[in-house]
N, C-alpha and C positions, 0 to 999 in steps of 0.2 A: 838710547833706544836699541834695542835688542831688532836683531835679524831676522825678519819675516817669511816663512815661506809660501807663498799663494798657491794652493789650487786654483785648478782650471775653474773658471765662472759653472756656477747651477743655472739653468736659467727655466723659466717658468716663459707658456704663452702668450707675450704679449705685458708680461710680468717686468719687474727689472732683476737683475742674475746679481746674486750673491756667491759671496766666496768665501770659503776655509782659510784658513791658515794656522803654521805652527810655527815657535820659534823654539831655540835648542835649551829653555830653561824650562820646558813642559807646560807652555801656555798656551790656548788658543784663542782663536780672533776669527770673526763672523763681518765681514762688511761687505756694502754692495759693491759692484764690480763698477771700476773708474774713481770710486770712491777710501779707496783703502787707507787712504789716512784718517777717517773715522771710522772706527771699527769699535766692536764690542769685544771683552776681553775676558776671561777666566781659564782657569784649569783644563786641560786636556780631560780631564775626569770628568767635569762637569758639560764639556762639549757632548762626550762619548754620554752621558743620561741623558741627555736632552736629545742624543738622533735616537734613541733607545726609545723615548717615549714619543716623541715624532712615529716613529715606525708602527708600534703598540698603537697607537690611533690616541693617543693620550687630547692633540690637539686637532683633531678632528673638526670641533666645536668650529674652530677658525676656518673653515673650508666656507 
């Protein structure tokens, strides 16, 4: 397993806080905080389109 590095937790109101991560073969990793051994995993590419449309209001719908 490849070397993780965490950002600091996101955290929402009352939410539970998730957190970033990258490792140095261009991968990132999405899991919640306390939980980083399950994580969700793809490309640094496909993190950076999905905060892109996050932003964009793409998922809005889910608010």
């Amino acid at each position: 397993m490849d070397h993780i590095t965490w950002e600091e937790p996101f955290c929402g109101e009352g939410a539970s806080c998730f957190r970033l991560g990258i490792d140095d073969k261009d991968n990132a990793y999405i899991a919640i905080a306390g939980a980083e051994d399950t994580y969700l995993t793809d490309t640094r590419e496909a993190l950076r389109t999905l905060i892109r449309d996050i932003k964009a209001g793409k998922a809005d719908h889910l608010l």
